[in-house]
matplotlib code that plots the C-alpha trace (Angstrom):
import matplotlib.pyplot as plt

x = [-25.3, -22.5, -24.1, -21.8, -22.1, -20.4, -18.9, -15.9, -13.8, -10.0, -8.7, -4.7, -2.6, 0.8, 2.7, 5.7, 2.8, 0.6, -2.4, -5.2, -7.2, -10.9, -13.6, -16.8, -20.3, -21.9, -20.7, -17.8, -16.5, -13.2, -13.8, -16.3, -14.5, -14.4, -13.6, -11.2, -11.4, -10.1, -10.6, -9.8, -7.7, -9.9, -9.0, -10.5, -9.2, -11.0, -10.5, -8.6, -7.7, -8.7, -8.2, -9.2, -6.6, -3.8, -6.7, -7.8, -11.4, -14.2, -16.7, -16.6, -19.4, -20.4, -18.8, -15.7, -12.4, -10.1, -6.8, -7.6, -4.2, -4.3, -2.7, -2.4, -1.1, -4.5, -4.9, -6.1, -9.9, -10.2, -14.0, -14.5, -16.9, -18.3, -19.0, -22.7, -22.3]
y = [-19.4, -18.8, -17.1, -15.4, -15.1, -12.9, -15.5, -13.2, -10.4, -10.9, -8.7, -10.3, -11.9, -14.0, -13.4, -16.0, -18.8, -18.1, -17.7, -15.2, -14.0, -14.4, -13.1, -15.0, -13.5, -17.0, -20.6, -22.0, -25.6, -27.3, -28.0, -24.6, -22.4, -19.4, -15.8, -13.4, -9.9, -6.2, -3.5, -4.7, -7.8, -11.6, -15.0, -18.2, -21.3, -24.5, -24.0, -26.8, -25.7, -24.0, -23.5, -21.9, -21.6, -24.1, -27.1, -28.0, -27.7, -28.8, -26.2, -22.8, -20.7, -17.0, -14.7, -17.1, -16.2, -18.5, -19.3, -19.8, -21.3, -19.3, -19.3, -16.1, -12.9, -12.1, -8.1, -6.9, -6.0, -8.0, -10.0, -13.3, -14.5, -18.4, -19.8, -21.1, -22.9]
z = [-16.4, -13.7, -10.5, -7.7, -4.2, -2.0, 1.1, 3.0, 2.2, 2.7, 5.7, 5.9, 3.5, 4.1, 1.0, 2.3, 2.7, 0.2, 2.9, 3.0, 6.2, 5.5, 6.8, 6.2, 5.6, 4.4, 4.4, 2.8, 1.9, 0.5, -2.9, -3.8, -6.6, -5.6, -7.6, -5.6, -6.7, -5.8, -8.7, -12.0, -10.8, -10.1, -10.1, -9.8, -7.8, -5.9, -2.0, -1.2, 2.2, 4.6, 8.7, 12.0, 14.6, 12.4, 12.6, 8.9, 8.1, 5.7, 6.4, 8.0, 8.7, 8.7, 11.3, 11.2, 10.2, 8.0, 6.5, 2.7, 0.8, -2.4, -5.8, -6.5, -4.3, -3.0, -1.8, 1.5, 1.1, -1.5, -1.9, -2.1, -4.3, -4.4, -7.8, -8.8, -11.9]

ax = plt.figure().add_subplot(projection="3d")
ax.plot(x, y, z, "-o")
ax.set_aspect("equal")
plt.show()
């Protein structure tokens, strides 16, 4: 059974570099999958980068803000969902 977790809600996105603004609400590490998802558009990706203030992390924690890289054009106010498999 797949489980979701809210983790952030996106608040910016950088459609030249492919980067979303994050918001967090729980903790978040390189290599979760995540689901991102506004209305009746989702997809699902493995974070494989993220940063605070252009300095790469592994973890960031709630109340942070983050650069998440992205595959997809991710929308503004879009949630962030980490994937519990």
């Amino acid at each position: 059974m797949v489980e979701k977790k809210l983790v952030g809600k996106i608040t910016h996105f950088y459609p030249k570099i492919s980067v979303a603004v994050v918001e967090l609400e729980d903790t978040l590490n390189v290599g979760d999958k995540i689901s991102i998802e506004k209305g009746e558009e989702s997809f699902e990706q493995v974070v494989e980068s993220m940063q605070i203030e252009h300095e790469n992390i592994e973890k960031a924690e709630a109340g942070q803000a983050i650069g998440l890289k992205v595959e997809q054009r991710a929308k503004e106010g879009a949630k962030v969902f980490k994937i519990i498999e």
